[in-house]
Backbone as CSV, one residue per row, in Angstrom:
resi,resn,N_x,N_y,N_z,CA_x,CA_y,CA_z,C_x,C_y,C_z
1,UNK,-27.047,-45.249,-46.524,-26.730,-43.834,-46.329,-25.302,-43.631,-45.844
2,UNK,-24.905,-44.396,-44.863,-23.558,-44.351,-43.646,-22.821,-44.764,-45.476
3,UNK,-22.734,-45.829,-45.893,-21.544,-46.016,-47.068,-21.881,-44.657,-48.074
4,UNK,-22.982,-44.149,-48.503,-22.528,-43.217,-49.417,-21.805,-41.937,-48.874
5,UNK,-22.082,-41.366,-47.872,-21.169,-40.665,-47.290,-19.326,-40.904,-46.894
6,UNK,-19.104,-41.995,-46.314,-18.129,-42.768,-46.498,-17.263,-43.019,-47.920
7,UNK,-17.962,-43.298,-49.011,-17.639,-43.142,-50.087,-17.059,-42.400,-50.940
8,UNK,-18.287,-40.699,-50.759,-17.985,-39.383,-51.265,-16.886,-38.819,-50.865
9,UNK,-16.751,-39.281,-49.254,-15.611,-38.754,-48.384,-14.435,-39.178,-48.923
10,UNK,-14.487,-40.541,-49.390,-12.885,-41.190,-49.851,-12.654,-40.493,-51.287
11,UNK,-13.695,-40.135,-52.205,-13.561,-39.925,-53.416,-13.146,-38.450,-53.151
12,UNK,-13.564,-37.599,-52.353,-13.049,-36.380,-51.804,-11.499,-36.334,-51.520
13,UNK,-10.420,-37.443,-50.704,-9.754,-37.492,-50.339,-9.080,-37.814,-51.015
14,UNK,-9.361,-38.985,-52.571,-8.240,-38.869,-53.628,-8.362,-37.604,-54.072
15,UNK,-9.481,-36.892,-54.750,-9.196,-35.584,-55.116,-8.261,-34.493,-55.149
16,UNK,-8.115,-34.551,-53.498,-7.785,-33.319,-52.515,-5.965,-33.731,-52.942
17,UNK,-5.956,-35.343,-52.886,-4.140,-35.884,-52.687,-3.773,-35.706,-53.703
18,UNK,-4.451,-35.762,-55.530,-4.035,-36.317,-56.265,-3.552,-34.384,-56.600
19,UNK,-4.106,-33.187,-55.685,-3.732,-32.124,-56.214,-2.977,-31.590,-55.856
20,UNK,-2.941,-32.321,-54.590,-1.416,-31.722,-53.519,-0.113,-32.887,-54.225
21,UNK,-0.387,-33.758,-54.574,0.446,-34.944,-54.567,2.184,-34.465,-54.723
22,UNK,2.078,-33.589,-56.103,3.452,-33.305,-56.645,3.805,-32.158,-55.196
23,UNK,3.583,-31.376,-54.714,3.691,-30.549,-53.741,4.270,-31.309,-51.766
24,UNK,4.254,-32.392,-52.646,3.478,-33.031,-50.617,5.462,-33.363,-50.285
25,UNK,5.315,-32.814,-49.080,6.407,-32.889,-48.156,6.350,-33.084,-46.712
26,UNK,6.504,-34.500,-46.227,7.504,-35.437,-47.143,6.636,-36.151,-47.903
27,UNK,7.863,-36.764,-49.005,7.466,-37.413,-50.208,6.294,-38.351,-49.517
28,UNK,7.331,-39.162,-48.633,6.407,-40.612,-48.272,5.008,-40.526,-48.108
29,UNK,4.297,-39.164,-47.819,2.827,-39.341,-47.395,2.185,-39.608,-49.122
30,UNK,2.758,-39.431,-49.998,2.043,-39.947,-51.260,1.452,-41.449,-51.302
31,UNK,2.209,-42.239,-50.786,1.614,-43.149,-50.728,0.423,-43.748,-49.948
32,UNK,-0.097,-42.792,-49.128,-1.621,-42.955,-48.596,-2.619,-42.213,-49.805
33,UNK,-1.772,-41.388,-50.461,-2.885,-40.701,-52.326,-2.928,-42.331,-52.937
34,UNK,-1.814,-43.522,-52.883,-1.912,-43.744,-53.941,-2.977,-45.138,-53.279
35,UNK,-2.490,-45.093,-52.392,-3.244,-46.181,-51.438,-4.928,-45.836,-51.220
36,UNK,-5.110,-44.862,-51.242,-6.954,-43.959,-51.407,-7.100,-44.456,-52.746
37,UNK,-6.546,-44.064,-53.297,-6.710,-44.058,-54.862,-7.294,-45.505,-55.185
38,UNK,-6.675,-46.671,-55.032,-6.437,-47.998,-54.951,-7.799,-48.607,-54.305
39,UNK,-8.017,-48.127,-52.835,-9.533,-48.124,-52.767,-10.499,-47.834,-53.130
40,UNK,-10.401,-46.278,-54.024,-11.555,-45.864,-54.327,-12.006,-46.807,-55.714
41,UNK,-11.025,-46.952,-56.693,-11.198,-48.039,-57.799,-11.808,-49.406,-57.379
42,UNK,-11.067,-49.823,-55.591,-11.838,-51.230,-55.391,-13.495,-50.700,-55.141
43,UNK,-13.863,-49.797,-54.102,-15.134,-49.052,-53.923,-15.790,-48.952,-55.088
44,UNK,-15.468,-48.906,-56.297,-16.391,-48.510,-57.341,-16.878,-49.719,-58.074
45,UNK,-15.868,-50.861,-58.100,-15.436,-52.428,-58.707,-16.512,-52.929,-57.638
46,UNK,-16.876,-52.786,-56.585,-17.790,-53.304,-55.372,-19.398,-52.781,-55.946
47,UNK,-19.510,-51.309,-56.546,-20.641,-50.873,-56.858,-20.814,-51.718,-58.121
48,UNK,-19.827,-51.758,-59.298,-20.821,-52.205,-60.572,-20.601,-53.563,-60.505
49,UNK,-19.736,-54.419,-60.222,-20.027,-55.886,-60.025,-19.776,-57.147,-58.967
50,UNK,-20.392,-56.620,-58.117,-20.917,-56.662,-56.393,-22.110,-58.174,-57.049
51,UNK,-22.642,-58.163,-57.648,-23.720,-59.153,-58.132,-23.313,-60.273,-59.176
52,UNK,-22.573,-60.024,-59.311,-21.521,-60.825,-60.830,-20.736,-61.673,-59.763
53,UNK,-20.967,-61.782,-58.331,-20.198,-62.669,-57.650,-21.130,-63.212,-56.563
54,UNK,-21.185,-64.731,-56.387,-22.565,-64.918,-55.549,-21.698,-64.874,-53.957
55,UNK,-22.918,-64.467,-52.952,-22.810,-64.629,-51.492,-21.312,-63.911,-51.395
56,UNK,-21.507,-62.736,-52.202,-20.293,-61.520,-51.493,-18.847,-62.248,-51.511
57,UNK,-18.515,-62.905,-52.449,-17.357,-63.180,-52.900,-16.549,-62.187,-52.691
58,UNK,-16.963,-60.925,-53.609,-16.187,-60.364,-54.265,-15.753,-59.066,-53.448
59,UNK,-16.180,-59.376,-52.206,-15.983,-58.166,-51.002,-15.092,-58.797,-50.327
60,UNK,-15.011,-60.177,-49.627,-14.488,-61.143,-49.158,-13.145,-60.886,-50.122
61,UNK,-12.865,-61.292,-51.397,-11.198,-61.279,-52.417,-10.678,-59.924,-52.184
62,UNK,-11.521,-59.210,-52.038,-11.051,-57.820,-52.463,-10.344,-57.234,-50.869
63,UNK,-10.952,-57.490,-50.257,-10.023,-57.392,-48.760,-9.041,-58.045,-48.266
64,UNK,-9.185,-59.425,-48.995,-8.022,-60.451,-48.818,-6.591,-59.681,-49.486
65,UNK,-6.743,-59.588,-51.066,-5.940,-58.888,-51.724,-5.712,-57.688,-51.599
66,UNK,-6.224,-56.632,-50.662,-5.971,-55.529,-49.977,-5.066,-55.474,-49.327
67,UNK,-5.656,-55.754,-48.388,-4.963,-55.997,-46.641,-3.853,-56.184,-46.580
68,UNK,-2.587,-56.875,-46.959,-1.538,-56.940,-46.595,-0.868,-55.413,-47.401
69,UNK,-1.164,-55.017,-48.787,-0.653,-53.678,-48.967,-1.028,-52.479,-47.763
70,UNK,-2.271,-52.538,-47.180,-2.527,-51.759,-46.355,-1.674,-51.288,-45.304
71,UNK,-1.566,-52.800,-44.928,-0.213,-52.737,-43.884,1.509,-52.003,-44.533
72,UNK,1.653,-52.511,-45.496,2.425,-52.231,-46.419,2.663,-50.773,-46.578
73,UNK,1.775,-49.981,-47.049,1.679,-48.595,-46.789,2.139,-47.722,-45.364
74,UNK,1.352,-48.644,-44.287,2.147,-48.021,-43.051,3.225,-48.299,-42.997
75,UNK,3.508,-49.360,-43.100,5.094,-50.242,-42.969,5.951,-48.665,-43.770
76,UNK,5.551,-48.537,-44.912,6.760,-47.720,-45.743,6.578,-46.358,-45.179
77,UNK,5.962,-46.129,-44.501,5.146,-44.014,-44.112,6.413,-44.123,-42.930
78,UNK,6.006,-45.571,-42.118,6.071,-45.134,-40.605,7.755,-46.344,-40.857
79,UNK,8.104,-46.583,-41.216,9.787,-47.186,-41.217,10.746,-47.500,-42.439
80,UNK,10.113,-47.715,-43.459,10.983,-48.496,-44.381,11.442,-47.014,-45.859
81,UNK,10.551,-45.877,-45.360,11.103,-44.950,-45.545,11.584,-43.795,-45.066
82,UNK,12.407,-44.493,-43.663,13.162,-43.578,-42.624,14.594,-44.395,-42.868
83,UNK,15.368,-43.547,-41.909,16.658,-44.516,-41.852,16.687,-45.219,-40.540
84,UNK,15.766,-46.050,-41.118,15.586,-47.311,-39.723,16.797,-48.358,-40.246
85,UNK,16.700,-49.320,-39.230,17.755,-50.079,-39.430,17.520,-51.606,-40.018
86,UNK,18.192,-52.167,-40.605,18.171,-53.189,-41.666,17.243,-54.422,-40.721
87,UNK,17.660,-54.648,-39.190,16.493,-55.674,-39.048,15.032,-55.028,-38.618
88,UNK,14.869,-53.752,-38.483,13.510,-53.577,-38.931,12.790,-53.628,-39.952
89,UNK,13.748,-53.145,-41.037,12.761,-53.090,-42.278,12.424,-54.276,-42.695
90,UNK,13.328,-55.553,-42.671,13.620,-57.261,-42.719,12.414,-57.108,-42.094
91,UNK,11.779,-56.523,-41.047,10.860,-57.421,-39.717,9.495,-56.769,-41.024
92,UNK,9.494,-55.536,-41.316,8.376,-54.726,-42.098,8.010,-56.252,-43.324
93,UNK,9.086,-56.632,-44.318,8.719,-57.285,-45.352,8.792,-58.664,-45.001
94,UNK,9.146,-59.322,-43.862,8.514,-60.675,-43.578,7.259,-60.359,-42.567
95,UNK,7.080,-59.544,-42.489,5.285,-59.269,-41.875,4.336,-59.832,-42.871
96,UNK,4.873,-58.327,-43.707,4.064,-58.604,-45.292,4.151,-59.619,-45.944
97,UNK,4.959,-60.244,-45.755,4.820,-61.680,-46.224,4.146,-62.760,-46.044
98,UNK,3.771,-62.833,-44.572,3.011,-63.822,-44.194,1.785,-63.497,-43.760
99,UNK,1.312,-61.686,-44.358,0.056,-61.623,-44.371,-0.486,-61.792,-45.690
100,UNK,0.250,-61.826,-46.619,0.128,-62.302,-48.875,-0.216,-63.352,-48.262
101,UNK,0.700,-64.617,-47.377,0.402,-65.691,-47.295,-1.186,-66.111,-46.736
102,UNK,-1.182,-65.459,-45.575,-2.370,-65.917,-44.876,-3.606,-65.213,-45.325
103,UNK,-3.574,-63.742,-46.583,-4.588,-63.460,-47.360,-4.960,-64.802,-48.366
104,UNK,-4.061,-65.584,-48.566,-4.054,-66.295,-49.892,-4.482,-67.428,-49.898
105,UNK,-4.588,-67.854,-48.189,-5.057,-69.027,-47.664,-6.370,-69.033,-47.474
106,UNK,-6.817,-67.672,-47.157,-8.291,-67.372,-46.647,-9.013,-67.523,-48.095
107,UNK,-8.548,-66.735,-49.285,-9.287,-66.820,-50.640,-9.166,-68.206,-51.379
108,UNK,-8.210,-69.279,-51.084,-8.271,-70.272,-51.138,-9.444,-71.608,-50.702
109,UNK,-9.206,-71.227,-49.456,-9.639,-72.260,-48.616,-10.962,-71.446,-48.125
110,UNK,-11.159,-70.482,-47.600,-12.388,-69.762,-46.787,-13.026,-68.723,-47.571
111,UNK,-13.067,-68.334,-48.680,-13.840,-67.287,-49.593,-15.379,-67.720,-49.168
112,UNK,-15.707,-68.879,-49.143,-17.213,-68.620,-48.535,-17.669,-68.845,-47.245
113,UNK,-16.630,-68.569,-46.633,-16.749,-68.174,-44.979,-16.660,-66.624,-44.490
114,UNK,-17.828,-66.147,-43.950,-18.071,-64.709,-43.429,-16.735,-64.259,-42.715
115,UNK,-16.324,-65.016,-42.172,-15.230,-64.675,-41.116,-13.641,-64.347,-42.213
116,UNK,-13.741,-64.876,-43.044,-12.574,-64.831,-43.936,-12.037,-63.288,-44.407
117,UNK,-12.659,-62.459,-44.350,-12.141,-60.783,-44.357,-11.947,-60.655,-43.430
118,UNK,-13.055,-60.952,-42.600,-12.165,-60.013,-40.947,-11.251,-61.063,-40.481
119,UNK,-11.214,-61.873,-40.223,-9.814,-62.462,-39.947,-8.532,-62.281,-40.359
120,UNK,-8.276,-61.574,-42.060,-7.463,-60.858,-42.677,-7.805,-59.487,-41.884
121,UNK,-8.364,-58.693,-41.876,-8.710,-57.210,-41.352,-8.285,-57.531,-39.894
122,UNK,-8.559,-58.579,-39.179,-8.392,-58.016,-37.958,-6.731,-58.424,-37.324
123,UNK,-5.872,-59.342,-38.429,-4.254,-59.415,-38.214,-3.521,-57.872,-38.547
124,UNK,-4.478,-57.401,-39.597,-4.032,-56.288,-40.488,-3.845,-55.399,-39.368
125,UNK,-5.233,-55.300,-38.910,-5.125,-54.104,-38.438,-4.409,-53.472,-37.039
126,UNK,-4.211,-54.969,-36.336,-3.821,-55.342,-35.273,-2.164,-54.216,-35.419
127,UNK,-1.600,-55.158,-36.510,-0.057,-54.643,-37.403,0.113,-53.587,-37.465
128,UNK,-0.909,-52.802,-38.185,-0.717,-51.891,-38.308,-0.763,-50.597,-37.110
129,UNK,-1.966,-51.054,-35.918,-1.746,-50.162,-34.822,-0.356,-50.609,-33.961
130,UNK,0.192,-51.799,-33.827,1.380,-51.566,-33.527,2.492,-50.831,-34.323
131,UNK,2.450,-50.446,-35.164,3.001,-49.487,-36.128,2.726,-47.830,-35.870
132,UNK,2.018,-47.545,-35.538,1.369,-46.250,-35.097,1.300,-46.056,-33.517
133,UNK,1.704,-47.320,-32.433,1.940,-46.605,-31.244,3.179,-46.521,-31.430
134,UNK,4.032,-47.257,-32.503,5.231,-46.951,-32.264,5.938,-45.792,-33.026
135,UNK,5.153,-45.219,-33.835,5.533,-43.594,-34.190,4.911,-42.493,-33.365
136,UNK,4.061,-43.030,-32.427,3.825,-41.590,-31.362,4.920,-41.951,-30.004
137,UNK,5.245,-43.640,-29.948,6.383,-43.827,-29.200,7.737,-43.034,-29.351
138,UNK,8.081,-42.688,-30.767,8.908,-41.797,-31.146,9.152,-40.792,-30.944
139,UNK,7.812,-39.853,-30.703,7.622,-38.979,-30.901,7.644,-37.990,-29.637
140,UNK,7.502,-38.964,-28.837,6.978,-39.077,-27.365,8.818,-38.464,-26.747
141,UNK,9.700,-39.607,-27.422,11.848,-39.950,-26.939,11.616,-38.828,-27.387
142,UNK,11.313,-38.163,-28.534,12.167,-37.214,-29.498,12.293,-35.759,-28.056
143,UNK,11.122,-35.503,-26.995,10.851,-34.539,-26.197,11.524,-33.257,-26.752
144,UNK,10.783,-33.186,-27.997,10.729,-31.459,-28.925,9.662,-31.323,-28.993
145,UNK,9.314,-29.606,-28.955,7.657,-29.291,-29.562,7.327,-29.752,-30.767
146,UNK,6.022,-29.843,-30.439,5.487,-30.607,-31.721,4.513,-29.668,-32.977
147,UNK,5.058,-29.329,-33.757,4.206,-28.054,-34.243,3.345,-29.048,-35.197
148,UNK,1.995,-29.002,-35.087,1.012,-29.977,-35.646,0.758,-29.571,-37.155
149,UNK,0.923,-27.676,-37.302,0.675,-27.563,-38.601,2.060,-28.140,-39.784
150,UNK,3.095,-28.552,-39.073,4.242,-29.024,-39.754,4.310,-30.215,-39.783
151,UNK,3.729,-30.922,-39.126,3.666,-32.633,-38.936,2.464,-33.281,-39.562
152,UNK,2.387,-33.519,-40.521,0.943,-33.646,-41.533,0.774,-35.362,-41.242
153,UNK,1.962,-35.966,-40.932,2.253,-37.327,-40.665,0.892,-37.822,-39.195
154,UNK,1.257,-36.748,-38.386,0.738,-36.661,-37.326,-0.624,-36.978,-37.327
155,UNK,-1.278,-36.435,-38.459,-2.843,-36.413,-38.484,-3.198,-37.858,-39.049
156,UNK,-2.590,-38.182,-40.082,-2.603,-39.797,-40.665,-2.902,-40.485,-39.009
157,UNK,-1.483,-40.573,-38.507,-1.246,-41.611,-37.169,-2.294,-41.291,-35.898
158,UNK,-2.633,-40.404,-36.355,-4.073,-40.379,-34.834,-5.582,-40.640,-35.382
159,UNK,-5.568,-40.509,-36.309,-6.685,-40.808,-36.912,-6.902,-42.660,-37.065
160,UNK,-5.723,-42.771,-37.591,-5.661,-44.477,-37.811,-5.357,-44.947,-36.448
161,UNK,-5.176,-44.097,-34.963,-5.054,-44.761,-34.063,-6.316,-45.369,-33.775
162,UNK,-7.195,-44.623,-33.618,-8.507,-44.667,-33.150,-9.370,-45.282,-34.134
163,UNK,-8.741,-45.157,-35.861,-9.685,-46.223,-36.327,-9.545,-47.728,-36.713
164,UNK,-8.253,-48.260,-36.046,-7.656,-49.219,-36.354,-8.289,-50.145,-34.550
165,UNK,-8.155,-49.088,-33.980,-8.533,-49.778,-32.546,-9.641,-49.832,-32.264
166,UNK,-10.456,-48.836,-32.600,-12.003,-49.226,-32.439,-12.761,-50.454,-33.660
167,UNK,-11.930,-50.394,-34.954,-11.971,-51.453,-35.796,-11.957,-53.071,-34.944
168,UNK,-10.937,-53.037,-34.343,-10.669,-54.087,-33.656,-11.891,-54.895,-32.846
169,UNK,-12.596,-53.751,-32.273,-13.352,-53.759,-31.166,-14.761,-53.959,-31.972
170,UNK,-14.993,-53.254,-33.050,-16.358,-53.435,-33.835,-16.973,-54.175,-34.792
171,UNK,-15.197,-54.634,-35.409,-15.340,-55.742,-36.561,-15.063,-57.282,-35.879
172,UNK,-14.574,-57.109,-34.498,-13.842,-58.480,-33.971,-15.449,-59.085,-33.005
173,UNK,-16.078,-58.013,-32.648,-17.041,-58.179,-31.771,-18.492,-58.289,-32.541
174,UNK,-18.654,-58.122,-33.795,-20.039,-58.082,-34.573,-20.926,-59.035,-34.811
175,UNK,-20.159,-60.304,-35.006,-20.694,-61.691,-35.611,-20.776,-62.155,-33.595
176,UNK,-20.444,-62.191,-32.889,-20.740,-62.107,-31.755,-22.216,-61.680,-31.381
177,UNK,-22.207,-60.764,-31.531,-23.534,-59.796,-31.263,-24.063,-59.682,-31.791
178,UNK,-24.414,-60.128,-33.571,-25.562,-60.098,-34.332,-25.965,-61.437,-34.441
179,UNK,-25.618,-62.518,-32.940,-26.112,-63.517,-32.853,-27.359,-63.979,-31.929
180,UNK,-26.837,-62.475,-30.963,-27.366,-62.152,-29.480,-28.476,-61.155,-29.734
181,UNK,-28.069,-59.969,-30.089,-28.877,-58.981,-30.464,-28.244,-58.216,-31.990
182,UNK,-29.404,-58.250,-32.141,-28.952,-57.459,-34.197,-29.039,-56.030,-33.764
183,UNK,-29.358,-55.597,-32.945,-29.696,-54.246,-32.811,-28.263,-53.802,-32.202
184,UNK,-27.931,-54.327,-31.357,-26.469,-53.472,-30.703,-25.217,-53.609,-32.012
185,UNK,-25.276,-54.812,-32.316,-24.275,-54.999,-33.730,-24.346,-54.113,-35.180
186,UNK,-25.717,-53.901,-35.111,-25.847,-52.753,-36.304,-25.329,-51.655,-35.705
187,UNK,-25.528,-50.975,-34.197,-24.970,-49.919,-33.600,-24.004,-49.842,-33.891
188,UNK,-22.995,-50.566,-33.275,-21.753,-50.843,-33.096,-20.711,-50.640,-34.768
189,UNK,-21.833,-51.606,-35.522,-21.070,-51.711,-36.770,-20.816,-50.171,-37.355
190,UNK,-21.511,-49.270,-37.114,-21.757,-48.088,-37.469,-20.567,-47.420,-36.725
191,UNK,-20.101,-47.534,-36.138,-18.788,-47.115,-35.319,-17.933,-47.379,-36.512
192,UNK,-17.468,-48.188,-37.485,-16.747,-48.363,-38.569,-16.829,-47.064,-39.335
193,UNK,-18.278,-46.978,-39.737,-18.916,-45.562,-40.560,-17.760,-44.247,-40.061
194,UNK,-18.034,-43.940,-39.057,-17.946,-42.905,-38.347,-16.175,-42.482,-38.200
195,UNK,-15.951,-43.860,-37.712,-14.139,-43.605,-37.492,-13.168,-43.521,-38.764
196,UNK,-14.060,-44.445,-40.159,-13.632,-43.847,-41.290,-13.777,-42.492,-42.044
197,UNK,-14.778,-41.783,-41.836,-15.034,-40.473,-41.842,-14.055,-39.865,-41.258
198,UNK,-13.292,-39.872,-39.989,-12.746,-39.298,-39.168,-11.196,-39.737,-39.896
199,UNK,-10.981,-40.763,-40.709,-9.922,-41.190,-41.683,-9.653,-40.468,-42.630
200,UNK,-10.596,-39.948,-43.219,-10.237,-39.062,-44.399,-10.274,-37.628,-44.311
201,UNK,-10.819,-36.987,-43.532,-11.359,-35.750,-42.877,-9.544,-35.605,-42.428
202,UNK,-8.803,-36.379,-41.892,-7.498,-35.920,-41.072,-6.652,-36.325,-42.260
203,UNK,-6.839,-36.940,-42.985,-5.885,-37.553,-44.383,-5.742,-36.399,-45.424
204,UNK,-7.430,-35.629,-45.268,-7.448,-34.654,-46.517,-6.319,-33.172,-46.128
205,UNK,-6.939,-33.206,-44.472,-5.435,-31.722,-43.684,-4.675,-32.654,-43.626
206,UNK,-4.349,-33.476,-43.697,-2.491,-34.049,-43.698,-1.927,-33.992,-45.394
207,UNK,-3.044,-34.129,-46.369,-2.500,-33.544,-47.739,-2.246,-32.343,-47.679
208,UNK,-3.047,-31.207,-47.473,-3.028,-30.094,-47.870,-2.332,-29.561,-46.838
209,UNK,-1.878,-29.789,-45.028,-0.680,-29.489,-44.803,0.673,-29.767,-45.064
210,UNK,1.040,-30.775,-46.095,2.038,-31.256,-46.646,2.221,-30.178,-47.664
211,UNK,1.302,-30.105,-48.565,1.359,-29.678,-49.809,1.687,-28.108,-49.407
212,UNK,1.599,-27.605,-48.456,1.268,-26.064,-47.929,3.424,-25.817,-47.282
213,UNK,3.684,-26.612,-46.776,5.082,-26.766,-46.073,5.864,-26.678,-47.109
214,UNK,5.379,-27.039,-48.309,6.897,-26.840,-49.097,6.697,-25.286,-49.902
215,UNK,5.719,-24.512,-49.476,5.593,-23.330,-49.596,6.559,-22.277,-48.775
């Protein structure tokens, strides 16, 4: 039930981007349309041949080969399409580099080890919330009002605060606790459900306040 809702929600959220897309200001938030987009095709590739791969292969590759664009996407929202300076953006694409690498090691060597996605998911995501305290760190120096219906950026970075950090906490702590008790770990895991909902719900008003500003 928790994934088909989750699902509809993401397929909702390319929708909503792919109509604001030409409209969206600034440019850079397109690339969370194209980055939805990208999931929803892996989400659907998971529904029809999810069984064509034994013991969940094919959930395991598909996060491996994710994950470092993921980061990638923030990397370009939140620096590498500002006028940041040459050894940050250097720091953005040798990140990404040695998360291709260490995705490539896991589908290599660990594809039939459970731990082999979240161990990619949980460097990822780690990256990426240091990426997002450091655009409310920004935001914080800049000491101007913050008009929220003009900052569409804003809604992306609080949303992924809270679901990148409670990620941490639910995907890092699960195999832990569905050793101890299955019952608190199914709880818990359901915290994923919920904070991704809360991902696209702020992604879909950060399209359509983009798309609305250049009005």
């Amino acid at each position: 039930m928790w994934q088909n809702v989750v699902s509809a929600l993401l397929y909702v959220c390319v929708i909503v981007g792919l109509i604001c897309y030409k409209q969206m200001k600034p440019h850079y938030l397109r690339v969370f349309v194209v980055w939805f987009l990208l999931w929803a095709l892996a989400d659907i590739s998971l529904y029809l041949f999810y069984n064509f791969f034994p013991n969940g292969r094919l959930v395991r590759g598909l996060y491996c080969i994710l994950d470092p664009f993921h980061f990638l996407v923030y990397g370009y929202a939140f620096i590498l399409s500002h006028q940041s300076s040459k050894v940050t953006k250097r720091i953005i694409w040798s990140v990404f580099g040695v998360l291709v690498l260490f995705s490539l090691y896991q589908i290599v060597f660990h594809i039939d080890d459970r731990s082999a996605a979240t161990n990619t998911f949980l460097l990822k995501s780690s990256l990426i919330l240091v990426l997002v305290l450091y655009y409310f760190w920004q935001l914080i120096s800049l000491n101007k009002i913050l008009i929220l219906t003009e900052t569409p950026l804003f809604w992306i970075a609080t949303a992924s605060l809270f679901y990148f950090a409670g990620n941490i906490i639910a995907t890092g702590l699960f195999h832990q606790l569905l050793q101890n008790n299955k019952q608190w770990a199914s709880t818990l895991y359901k915290l994923n459900y919920l904070l991704e909902i809360v991902v696209y719900l702020f992604s879909i008003l950060a399209f359509v306040l983009a798309s609305k500003k250049k009005q």
